[in-house]
N, CA, C and O of each residue as an XYZ file, in Angstrom:
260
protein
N       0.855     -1.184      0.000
C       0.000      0.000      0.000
C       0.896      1.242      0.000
O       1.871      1.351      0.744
N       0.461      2.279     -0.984
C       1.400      3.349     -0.948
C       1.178      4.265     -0.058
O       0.277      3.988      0.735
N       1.926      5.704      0.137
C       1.261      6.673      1.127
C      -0.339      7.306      0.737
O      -1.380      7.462      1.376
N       0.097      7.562     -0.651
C      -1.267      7.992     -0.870
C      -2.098      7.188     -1.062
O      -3.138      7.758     -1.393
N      -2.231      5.783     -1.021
C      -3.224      4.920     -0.804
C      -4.055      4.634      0.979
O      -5.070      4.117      1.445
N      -2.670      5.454      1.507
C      -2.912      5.227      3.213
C      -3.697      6.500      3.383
O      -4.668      6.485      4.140
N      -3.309      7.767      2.648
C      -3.623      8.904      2.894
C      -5.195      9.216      2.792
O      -5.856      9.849      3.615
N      -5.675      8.593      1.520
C      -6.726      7.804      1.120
C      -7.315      7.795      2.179
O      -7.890      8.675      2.820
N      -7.152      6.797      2.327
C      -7.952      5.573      3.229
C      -8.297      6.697      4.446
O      -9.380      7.266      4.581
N      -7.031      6.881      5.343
C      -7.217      8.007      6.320
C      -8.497      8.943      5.913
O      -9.638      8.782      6.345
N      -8.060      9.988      4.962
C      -8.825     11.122      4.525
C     -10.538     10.700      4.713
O     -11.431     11.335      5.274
N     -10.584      9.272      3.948
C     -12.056      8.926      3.649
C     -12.781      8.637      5.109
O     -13.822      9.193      5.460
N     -12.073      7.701      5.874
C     -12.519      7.271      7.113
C     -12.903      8.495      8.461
O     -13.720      8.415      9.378
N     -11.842      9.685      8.061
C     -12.228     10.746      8.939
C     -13.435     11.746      7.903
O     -13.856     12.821      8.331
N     -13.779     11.303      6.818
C     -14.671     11.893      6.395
C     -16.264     12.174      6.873
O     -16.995     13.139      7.097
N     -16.348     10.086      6.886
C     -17.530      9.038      7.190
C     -17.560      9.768      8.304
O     -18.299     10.738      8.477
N     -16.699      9.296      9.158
C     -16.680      9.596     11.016
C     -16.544     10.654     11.106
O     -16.852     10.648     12.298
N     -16.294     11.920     10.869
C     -16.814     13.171     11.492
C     -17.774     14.339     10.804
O     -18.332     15.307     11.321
N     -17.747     13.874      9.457
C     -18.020     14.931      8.761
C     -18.137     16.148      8.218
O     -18.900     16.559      7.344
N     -17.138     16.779      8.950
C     -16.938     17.841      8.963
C     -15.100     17.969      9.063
O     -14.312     17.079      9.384
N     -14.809     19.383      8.666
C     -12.944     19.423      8.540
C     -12.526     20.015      9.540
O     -12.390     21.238      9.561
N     -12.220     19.142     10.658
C     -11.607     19.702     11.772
C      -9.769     19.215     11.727
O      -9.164     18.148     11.835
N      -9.380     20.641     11.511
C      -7.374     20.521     10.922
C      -7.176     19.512     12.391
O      -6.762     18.364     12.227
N      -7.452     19.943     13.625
C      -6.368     19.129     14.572
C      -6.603     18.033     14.324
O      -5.659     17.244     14.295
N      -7.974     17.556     14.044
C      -8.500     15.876     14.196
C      -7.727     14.951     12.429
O      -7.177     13.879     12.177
N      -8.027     15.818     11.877
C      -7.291     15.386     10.630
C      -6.030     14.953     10.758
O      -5.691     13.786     10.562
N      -4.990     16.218     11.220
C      -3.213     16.292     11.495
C      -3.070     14.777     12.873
O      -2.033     14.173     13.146
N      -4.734     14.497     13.604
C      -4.297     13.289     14.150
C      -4.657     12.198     13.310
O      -3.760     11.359     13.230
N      -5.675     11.946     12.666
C      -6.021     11.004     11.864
C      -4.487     10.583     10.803
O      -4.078      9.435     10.629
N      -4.006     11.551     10.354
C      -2.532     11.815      9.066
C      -1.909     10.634      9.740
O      -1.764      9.476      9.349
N      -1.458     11.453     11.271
C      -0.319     10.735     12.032
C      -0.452      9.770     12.311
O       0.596      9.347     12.801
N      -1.665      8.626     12.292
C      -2.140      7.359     12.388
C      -0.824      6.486     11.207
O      -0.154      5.471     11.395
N      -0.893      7.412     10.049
C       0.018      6.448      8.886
C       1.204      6.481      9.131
O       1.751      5.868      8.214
N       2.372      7.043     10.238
C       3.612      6.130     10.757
C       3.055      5.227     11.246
O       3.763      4.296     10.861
N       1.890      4.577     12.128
C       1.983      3.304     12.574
C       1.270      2.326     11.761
O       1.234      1.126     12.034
N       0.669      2.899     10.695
C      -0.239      2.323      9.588
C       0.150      0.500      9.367
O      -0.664     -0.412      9.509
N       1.388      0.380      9.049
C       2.309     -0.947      9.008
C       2.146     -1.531     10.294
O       1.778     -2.704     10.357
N       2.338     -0.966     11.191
C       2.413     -2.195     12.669
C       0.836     -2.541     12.651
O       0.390     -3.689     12.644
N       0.122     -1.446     12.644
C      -1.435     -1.935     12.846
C      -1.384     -2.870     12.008
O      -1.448     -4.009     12.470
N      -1.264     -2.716     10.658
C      -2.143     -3.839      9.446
C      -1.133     -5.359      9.856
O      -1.323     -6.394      9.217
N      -0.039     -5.285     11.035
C       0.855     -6.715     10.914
C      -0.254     -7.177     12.156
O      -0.643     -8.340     12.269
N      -0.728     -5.967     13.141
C      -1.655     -6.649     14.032
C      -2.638     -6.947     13.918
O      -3.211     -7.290     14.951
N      -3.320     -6.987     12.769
C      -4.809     -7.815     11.553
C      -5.356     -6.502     12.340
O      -6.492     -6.845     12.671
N      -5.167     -5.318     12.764
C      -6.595     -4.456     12.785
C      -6.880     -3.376     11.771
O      -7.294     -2.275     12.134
N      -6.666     -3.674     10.510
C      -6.965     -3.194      9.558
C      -7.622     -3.775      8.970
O      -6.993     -4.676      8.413
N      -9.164     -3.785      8.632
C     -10.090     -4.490      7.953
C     -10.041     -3.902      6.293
O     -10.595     -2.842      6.003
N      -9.545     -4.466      5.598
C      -9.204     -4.521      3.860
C     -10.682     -4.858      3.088
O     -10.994     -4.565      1.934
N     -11.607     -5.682      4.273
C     -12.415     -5.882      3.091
C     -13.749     -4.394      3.030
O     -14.520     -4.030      2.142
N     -13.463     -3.853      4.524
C     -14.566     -2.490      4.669
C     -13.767     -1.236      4.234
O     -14.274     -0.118      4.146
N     -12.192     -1.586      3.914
C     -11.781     -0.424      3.692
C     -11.600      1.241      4.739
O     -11.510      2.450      4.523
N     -11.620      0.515      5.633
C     -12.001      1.450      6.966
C     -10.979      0.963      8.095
O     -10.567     -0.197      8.075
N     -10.586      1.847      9.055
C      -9.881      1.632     10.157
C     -10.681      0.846     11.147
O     -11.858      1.183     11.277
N     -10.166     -0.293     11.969
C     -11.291     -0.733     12.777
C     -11.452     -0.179     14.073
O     -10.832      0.826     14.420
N     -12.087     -0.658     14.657
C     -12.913     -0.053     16.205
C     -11.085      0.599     17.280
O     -10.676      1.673     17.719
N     -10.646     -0.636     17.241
C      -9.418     -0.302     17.968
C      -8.784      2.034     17.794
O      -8.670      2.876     18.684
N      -8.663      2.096     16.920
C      -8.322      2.809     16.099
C      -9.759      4.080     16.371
O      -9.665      5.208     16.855
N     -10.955      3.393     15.876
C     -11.953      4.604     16.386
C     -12.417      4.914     17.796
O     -12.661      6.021     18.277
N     -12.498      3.561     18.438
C     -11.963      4.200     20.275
C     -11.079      5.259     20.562
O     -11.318      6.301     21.172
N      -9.826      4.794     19.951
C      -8.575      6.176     20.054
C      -9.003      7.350     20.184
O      -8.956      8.132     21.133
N      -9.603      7.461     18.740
C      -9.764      8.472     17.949
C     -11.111      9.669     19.263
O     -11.081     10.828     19.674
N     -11.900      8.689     19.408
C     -12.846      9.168     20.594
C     -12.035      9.703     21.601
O     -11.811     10.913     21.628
N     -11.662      9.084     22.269
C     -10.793      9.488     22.965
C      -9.926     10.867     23.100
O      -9.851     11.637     24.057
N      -9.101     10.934     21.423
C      -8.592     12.237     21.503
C      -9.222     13.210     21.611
O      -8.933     14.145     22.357
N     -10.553     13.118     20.604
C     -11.687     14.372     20.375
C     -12.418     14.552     21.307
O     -13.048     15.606     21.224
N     -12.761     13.481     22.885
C     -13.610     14.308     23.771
C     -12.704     15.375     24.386
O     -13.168     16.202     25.171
């Protein structure tokens, strides 16, 4: 998978899930793709929904409350 295939993926998934363009939540969503590789070796990257899984959107909750 290339960057801009990760970048992708990122961009779309914080699309779905927030809907709206919030820069900090984005610049955290970006920074998800240095660990992009360890996640997908720990199977929590679901390939067939094309989406980050729960692990990953807990986080994500987390940062934004």
């Amino acid at each position: 998978m290339t960057i801009k295939d990760k970048t992708t993926l990122i961009k779309r998934y914080f699309d779905d899930y927030f809907g709206i363009t919030n820069k900090w939540m984005m610049a955290k969503c970006l920074n998800l793709l240095r660990d992009y590789d360890t996640i997908e070796k720990l199977n929590r990257v679901n390939k067939r929904k094309g989406s980050i899984t729960d692990d990953i959107m807990r986080e994500m909750d987390n940062v934004h409350r």
